[in-house]
C-alpha positions in Angstrom: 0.0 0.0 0.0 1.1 3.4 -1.3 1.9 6.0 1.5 -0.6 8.1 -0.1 -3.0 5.1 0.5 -2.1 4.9 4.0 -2.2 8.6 5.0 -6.3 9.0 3.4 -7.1 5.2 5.5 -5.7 7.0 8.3 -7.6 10.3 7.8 -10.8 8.3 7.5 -10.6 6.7 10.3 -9.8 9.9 12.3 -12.3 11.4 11.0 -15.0 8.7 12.4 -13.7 8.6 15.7 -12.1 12.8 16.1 -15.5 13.6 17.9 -15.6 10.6 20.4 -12.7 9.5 20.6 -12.4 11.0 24.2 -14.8 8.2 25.6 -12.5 5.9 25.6 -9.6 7.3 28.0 -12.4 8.7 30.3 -13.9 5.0 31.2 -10.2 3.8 31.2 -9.4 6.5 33.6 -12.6 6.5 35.6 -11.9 2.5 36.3 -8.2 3.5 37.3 -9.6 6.2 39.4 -12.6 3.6 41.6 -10.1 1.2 42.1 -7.7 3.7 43.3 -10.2 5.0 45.7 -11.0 1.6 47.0 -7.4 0.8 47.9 -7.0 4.2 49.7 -10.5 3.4 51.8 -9.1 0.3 52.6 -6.0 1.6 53.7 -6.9 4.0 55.9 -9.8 1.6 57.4 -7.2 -1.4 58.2 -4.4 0.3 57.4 -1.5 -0.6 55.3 -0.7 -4.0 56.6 -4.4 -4.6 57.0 -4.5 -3.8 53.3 -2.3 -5.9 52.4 -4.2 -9.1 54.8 -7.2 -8.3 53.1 -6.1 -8.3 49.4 -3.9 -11.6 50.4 -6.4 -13.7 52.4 -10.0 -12.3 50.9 -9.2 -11.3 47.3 -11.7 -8.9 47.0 -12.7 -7.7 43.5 -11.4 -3.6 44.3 -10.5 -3.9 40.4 -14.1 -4.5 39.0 -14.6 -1.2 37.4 -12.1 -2.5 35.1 -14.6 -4.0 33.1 -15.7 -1.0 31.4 -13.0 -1.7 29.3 -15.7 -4.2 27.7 -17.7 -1.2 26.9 -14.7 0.8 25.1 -15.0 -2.2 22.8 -18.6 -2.0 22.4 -18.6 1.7 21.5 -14.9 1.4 19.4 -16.9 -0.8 17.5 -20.1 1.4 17.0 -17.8 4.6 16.2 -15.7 2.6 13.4 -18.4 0.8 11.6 -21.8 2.5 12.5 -20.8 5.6 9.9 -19.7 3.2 7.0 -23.3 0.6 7.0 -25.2 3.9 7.1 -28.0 3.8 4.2 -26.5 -0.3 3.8 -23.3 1.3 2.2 -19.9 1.7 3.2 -20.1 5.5 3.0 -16.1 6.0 3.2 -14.7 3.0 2.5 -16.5 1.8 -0.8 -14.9 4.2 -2.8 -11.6 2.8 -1.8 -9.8 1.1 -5.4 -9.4 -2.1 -2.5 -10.6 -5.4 -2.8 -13.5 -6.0 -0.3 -11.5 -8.3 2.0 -8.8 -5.3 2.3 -11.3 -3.1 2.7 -12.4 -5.4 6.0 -8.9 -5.4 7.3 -8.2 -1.8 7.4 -11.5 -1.1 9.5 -10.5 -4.4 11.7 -7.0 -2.9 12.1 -7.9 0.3 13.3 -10.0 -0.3 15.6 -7.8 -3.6 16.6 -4.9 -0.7 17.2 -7.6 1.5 19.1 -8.4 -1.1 21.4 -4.5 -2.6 22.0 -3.7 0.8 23.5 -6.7 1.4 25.5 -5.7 -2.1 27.1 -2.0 -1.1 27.8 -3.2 2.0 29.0 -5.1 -0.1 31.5 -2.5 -2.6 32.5 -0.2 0.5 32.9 -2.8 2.1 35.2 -3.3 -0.6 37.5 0.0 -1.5 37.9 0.7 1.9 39.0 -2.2 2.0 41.6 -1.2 -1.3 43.0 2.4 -0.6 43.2 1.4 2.6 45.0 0.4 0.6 47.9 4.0 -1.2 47.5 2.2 -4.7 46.1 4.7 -7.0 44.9 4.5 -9.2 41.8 3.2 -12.2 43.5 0.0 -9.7 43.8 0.4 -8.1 40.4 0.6 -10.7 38.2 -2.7 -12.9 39.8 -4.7 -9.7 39.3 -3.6 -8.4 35.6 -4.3 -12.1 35.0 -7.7 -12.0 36.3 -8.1 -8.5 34.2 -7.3 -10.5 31.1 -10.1 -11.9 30.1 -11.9 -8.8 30.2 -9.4 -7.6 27.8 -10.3 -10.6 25.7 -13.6 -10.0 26.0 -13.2 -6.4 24.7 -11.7 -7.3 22.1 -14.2 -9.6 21.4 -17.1 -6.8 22.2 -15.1 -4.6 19.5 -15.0 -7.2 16.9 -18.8 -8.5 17.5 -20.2 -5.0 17.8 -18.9 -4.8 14.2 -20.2 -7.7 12.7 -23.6 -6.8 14.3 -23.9 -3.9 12.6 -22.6 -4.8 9.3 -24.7 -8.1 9.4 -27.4 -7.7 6.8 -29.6 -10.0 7.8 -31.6 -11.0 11.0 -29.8 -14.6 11.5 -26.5 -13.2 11.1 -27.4 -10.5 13.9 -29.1 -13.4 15.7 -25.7 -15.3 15.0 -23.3 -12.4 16.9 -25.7 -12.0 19.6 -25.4 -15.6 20.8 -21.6 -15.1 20.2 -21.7 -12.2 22.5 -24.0 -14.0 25.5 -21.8 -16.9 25.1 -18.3 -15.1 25.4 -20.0 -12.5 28.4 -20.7 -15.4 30.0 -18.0 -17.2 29.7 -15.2 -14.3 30.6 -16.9 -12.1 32.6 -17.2 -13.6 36.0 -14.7 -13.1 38.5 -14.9 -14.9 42.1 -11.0 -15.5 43.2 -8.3 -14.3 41.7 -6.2 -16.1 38.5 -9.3 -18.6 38.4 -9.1 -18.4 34.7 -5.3 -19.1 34.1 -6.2 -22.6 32.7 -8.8 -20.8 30.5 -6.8 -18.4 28.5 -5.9 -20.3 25.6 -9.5 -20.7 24.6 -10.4 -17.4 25.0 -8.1 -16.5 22.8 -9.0 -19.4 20.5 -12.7 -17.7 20.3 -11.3 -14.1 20.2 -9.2 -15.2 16.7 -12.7 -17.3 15.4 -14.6 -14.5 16.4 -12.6 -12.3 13.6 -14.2 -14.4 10.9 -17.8 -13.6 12.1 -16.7 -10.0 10.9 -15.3 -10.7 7.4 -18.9 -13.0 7.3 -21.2 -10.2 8.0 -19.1 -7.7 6.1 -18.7 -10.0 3.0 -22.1 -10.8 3.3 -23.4 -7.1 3.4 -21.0 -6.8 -0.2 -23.5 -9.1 -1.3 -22.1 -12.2 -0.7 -19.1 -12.8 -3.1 -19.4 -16.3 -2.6 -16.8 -16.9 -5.5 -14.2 -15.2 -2.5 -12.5 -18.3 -0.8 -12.8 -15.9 2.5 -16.5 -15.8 2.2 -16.7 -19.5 2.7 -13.9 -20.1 5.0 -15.2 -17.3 7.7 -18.7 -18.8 6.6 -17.4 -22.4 7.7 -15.7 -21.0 10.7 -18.0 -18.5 12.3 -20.6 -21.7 12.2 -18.2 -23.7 14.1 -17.8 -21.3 16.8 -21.4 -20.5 16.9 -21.9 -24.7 17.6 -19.1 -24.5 20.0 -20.3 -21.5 22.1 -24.0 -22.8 22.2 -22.1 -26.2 23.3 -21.4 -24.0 26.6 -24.6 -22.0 27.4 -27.0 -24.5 26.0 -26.3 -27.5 28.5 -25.9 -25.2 31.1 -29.5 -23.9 30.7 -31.0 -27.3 30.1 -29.6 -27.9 33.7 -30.9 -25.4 35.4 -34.2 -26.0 33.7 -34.7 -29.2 34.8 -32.4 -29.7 37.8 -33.9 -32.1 40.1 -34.4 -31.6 43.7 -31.2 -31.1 46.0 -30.6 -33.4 48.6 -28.8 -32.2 51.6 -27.1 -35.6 53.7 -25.7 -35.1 57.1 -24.3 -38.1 58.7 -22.3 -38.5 62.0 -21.0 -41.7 64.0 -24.0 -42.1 67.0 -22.0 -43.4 70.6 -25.5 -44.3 72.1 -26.5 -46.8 69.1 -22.6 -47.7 68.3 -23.8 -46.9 64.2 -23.7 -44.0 62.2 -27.3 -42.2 62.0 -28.0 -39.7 59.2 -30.6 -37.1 57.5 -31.7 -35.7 54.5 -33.2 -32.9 53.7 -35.3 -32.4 50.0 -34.9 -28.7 49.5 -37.6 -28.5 47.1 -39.9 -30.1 49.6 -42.3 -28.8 52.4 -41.6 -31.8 54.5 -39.7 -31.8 57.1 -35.5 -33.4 57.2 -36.0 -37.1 57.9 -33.8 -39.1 59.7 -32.7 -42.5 59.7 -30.6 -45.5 61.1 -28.2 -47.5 59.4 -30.7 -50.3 58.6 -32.9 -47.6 56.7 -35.1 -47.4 59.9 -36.4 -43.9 60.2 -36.3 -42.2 63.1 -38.3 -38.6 65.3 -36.1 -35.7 64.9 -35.7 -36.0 69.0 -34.6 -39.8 68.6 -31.7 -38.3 66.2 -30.4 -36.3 68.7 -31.1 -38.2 71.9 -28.8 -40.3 70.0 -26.1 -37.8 69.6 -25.2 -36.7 73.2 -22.2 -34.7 72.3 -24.1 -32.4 69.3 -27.2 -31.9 71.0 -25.8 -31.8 74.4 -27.4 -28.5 75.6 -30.9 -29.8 74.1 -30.6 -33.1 75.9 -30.0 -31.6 79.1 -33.0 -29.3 78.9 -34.9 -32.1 78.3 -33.5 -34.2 81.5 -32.5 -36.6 79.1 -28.3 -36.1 79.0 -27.0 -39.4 79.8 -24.6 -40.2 83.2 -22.5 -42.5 80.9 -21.8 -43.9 77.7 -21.3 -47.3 77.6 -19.3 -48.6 80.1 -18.0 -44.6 80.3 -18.8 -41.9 82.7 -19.6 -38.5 80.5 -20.2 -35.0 82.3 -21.7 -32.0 79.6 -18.3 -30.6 80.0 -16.5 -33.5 78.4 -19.8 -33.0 75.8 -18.4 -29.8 74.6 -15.1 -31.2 74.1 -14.9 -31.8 70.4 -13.7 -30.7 67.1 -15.6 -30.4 63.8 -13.8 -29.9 60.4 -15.0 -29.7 57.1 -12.8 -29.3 53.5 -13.1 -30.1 50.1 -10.9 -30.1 47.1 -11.9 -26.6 46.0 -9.8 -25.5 48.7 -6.8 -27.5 47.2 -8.0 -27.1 43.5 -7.3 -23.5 43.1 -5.0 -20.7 42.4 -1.5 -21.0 45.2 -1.6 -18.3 48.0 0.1 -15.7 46.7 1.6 -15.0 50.2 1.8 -16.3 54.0 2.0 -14.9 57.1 3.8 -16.7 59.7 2.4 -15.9 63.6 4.5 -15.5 66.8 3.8 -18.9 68.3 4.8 -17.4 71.6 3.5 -14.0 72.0 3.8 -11.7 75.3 0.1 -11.9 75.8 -2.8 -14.6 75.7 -4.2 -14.1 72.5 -2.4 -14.6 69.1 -1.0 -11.2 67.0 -1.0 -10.2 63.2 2.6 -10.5 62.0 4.0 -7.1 60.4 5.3 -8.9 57.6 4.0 -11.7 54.9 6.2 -14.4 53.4 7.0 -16.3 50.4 9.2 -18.7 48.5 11.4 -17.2 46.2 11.0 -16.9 42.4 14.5 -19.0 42.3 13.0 -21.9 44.9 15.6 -21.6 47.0 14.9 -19.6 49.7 12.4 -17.6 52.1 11.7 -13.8 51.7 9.7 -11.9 54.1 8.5 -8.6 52.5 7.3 -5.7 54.8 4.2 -4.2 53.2 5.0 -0.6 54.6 7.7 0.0 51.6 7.3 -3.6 49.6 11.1 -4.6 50.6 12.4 -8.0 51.1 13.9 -7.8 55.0 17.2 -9.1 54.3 17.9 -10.1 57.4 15.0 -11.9 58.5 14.8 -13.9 55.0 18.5 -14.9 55.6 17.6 -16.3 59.5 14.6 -18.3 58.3 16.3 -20.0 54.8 19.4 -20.9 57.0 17.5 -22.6 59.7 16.1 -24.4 57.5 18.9 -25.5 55.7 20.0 -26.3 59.4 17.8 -28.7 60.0 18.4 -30.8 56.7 15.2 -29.1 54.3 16.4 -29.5 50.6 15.0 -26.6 48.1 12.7 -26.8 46.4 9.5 -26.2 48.6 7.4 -28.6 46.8 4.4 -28.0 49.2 3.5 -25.6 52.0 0.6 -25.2 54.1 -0.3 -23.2 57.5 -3.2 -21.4 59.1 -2.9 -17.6 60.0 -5.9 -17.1 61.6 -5.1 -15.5 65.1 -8.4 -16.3 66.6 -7.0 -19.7 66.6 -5.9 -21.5 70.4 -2.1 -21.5 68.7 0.2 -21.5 66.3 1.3 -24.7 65.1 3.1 -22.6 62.2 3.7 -24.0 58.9 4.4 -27.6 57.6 6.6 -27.9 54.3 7.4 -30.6 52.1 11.0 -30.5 50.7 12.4 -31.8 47.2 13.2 -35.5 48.9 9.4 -35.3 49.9 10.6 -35.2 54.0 7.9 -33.1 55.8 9.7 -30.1 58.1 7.5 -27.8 60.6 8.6 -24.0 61.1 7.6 -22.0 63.3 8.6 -18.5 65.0 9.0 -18.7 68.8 10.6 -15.4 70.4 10.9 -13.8 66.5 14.1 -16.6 66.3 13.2 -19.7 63.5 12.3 -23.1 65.1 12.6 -25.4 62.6 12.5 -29.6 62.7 12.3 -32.3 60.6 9.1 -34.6 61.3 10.6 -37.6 60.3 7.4 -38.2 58.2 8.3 -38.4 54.3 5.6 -38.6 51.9 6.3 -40.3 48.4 3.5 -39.0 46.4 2.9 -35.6 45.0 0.9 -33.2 47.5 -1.7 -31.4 46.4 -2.2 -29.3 49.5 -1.7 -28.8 52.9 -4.2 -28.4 55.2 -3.3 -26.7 59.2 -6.0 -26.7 61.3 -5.1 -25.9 65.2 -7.5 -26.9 67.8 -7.6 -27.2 71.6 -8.2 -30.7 71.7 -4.4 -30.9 70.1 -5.3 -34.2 68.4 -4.8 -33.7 64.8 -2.4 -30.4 63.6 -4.0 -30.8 60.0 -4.1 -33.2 57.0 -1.9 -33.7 53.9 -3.9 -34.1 50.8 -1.9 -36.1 48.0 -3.1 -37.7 44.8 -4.7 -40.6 45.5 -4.4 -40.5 49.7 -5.2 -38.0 52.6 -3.0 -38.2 55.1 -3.5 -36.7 59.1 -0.6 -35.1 61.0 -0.8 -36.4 64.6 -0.2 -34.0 67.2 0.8 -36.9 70.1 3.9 -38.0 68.2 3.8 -36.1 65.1 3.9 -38.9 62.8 1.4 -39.7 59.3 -1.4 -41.1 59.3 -3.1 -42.4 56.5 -6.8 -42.4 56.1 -8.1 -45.9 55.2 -10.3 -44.8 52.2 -12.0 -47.6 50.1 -11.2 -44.6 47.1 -10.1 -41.1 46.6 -9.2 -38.8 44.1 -8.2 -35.1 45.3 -9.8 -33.7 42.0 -12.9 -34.3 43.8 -14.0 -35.0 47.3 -15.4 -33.7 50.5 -14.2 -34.8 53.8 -16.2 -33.9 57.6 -14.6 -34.8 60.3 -15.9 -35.4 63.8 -13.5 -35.9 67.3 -14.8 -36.1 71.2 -13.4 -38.0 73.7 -15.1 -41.5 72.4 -14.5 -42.1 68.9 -12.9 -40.2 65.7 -14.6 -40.7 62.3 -14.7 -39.3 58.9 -17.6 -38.6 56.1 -16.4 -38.6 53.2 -18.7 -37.7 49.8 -17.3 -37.2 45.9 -18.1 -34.2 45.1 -18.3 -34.8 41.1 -21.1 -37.2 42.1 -24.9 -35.9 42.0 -26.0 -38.2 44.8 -26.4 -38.0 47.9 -24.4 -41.0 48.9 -21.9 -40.5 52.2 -19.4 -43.1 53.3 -18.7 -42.8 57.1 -16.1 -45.0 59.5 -15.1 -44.5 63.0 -11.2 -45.2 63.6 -9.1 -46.2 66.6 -6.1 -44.0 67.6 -4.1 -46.3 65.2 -6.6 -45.4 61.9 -7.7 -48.9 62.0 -11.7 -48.9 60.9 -14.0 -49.8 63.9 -17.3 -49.3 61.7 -18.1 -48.0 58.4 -21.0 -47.9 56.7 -22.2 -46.2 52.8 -25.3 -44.8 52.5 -27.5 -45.7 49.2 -28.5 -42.6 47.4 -32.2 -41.7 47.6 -34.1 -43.5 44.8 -36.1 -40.9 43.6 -33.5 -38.4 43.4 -30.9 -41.0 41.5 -34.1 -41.6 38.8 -34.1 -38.0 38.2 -30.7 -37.6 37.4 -30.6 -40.6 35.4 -33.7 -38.9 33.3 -31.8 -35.8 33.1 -28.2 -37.2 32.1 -30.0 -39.3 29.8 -31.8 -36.3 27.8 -28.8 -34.0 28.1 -26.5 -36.8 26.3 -29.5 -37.4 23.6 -29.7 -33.1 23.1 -25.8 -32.5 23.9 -23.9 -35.4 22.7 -20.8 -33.4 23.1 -20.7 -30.1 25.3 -18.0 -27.9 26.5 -17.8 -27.7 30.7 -15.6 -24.5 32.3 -16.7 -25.0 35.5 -15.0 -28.4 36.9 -16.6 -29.9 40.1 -14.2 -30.3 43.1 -12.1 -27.3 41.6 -12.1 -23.4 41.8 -10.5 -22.9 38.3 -12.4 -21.9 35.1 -10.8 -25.1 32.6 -12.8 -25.8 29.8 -13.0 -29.4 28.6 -15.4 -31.0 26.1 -17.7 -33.6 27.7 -19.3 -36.5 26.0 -22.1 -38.0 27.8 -21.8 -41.0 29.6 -24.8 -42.6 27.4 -23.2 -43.3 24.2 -26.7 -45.4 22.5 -28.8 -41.6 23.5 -26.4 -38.9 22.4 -26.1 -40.9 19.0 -29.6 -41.4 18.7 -29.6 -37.7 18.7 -26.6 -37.2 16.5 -28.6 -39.0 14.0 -32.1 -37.6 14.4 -30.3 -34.1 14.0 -28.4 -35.2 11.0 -31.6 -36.5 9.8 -33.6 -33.2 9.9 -30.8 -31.7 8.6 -31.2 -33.0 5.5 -35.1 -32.4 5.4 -35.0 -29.0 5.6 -32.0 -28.9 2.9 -34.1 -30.5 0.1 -37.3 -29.2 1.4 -35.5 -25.6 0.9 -34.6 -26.8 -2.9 -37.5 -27.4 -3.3 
């Protein structure tokens, strides 16, 4: 292209946007500005440190006004193409001696270029407000990732807003109108930070197949120069994405639609009947939760918890009903209200890393526990700990030095492979944080007088972790669990040893563990959590881990029919769909699906195929 050429596209395009233009950098600026203000607020309400606590440990969303950048696509788009379909004619551009698919990429380029620099002005922005409040990378980077799909999805607004309005017809407008639900809904929310790593690659997938809907619509509004091999490839293509987008909303609706009834289980291990007793509650239902025994037996709400003295020990006593002993053992309602309840799931383990710790005094001056002045983290080279002060954002040399040394001390190898600890100060103690090292040994570190107190376990652990879970507790029976591949493993406080959990199955991808602990028994309830019933597995375990009791509940029948009837119309309707939202997990990963029931989704593979061709020749003829 001639630099004449290039200095008149450039013209015209000023010329569309010289007036408006200005939009652009106020919404950019505006979003810099509320984000801005919500860090100072924050500040001076909890103050710098505080800040820093809350950003780390509640990831709140202070960035959201970042999404008008969606919007700077949507009107980039209407101020580039809005002025060249007026009177269905590309006022500026159709006198241009370019061929039409040229003609298509110089209006995609502009406003491409347009919306490339409001991003960096946006990335540039917020970097700058977060590095005002002395935020180091390990914050930076988790929040310009979870900005970048919204950039994505501007882009995307841009290109679709465009093809919308250059779309001649009403099923091509219909066509970039489901692209644009389906892409909203797909990029827009935001609950954690970085949830959408795995996801980037197809967003960016549907951003590039997203550019063909344009040179469809546009080619189409030239009349459809169906002799251009672009026509038909963007034809081919923006079909595909259209079938791969619906692939994501459609079976999603379809669920909620016809979701059956949720049924809530609640099972514990009952010391009175030496079984495990459970409930279940139908949330769509006006009855009341039923209750049962082991032998499917139901049982009167008061029966349930006459049979669970340490629960519903305050009720049982007001009923004169509290028993002297249990068993051969003598029980007082002070020994009742010794016991510890814990409940986690894989979505704790199945998500983005902290992107910093904070390790506790473990033996501060007064009774209750303080905040620590400074956060922690492994090094970007592995090999060493680095406490950062969040009053300037500086690694304290000193400190980082003390901690990596004693740990070296004590025989840790570098890597940290896996680290886990709880820095809640409400807490009884500190039991400070457990770390795997490259040989897989598990070490303990703690802080006791603001000197290192680090020791090897002598546990080692030959699978990969997947997380560590630290969970103090007055009862000082368990310090937390170890969750691994195919194993969960508790760290006993008595001896400090491993103990594995005698699980029939597991998979960390997916699972939900309860457990219960009084001065009788210990047992666990353990339920899938990629499973739609309501079946529970329970066992009660000696101070060894050996099973006393288990028992598995059966799901409720009428429940399990329901979501037979359901998976067996979605695989018949969706043969093949596209899942972001993984159970057991808090990251957005899409995956295609296929259906379990192979016989229904081809049934309505061919059916589909089938009408397919009716309407073809009926349209011929």
């Amino acid at each position: 292209m001639s630099q004449r050429r290039i200095t008149a596209f450039a013209e015209k395009e000023w010329i569309k946007l010289r007036h408006a233009l200005w939009i652009l950098p106020v919404l950019v600026l505006y979003a810099a500005g509320d984000t801005l203000l919500n860090l100072h607020t924050m500040s001076r309400v909890y103050g710098q440190n505080g800040l820093w606590e809350v950003v780390v440990f509640k990831q709140p969303l202070f960035f959201s006004s970042y999404r008008l950048v969606i919007l700077c696509g949507i009107v980039t788009g209407f101020l580039l193409t809005w002025t060249e379909t007026r009177n269905k004619r590309l006022r500026l551009m159709f006198h241009m001696p370019l061929r039409p698919e040229l003609m298509i990429s110089q209006l995609l380029f502009s406003g491409l270029l347009v919306m490339i620099v409001v991003n960096t002005l946006l990335y540039l922005l917020l970097t700058v407000s977060l590095k005002i409040y002395h935020f180091p990378g390990d914050i930076l980077y988790p929040v310009l990732l979870t900005v970048l799909p919204w950039s994505i999805l501007s882009i995307i607004a841009y290109l679709l807003t465009t093809a919308l309005l250059l779309a001649p017809t009403l099923r091509l407008k219909l066509l970039n109108l489901i692209l644009a639900y389906a892409s909203g809904s797909l990029m827009l929310p935001a609950t954690t930070y970085n949830q959408s790593e795995p996801a980037l690659w197809f967003y960016a997938i549907v951003s590039g197949a997203v550019l063909f809907a344009v040179y469809f619509s546009a080619l189409s509004f030239l009349n459809k120069p169906i002799h251009l091999p672009l026509y038909n490839i963007s034809a081919a293509v923006t079909t595909l994405t259209v079938s791969v987008m619906l692939s994501t909303v459609l079976p999603d609706f379809f669920s909620k639609a016809f979701q059956p009834p949720r049924i809530h289980s609640i099972m514990h291990f009952s010391p009175v009947y030496n079984e495990f007793v459970y409930s279940r509650s139908d949330m769509s239902s006006s009855s009341p939760t039923r209750y049962f025994r082991e032998d499917g037996r139901e049982i009167s709400r008061r029966e349930y918890q006459v049979s669970l003295p340490f629960l519903y020990a305050r009720n049982l006593e007001k009923w004169g009903l509290f028993p002297d002993r249990i068993g051969n053992t003598p029980i007082s309602l002070e020994q009742a209200g010794d016991w510890q309840f814990l409940r986690f799931s894989s979505y704790r383990f199945n998500s983005p890393d902290p992107m910093l710790h904070m390790l506790l005094e473990a033996a501060p001056e007064e009774a209750n526990l303080r905040k620590s002045p400074d956060f922690f983290r492994i090094s970007n080279s592995g090999d060493k700990i680095e406490f950062i002060s969040p009053l300037n954002g500086k690694i304290d040399e000193a400190k980082s030095s003390l901690f990596t040394h004693a740990l070296k001390k004590s025989g840790f190898k570098f890597p940290v492979t896996a680290i886990g600890g709880n820095p809640d100060v409400k807490k009884p103690y500190d039991a400070g944080y457990f770390l795997v090292d490259s040989r897989g040994n598990l070490f303990r570190m703690q802080m006791i007088d603001a000197q290192p107190s680090c020791v090897n376990t002598g546990s080692y652990i030959n699978e990969h972790v997947r997380g560590i879970l630290v969970h103090e507790h007055h009862r000082k029976e368990f310090y937390g669990f170890i969750i691994t591949d195919n194993s969960v493993f508790a760290m006993l406080q008595k001896n400090g040893s491993l103990k594995k959990l005698p699980l029939p199955s597991f998979s960390a991808n997916a699972f939900s563990i309860a457990l219960w602990s009084d001065t009788l028994h210990t047992s666990f309830v353990v339920q899938n959590s990629d499973s739609e019933t309501d079946r529970l597995y329970g066992m009660t375990l000696t101070d060894d881990f050996d099973i006393i009791h288990d028992f598995s509940t059966e799901p409720d029948r009428r429940n399990a029919t329901h979501h037979k009837h359901l998976d067996q119309a979605t695989a018949f309707l969706f043969p093949l769909s596209i899942e972001q939202d993984r159970k057991g997990s808090s990251f957005n990963d899409p995956s295609a699906t296929s259906r379990h029931f192979s016989a229904e989704g081809m049934a309505g593979i061919i059916i589909s195929l089938a009408l397919l061709i009716c309407f073809r020749l009926l349209k011929r003829h």
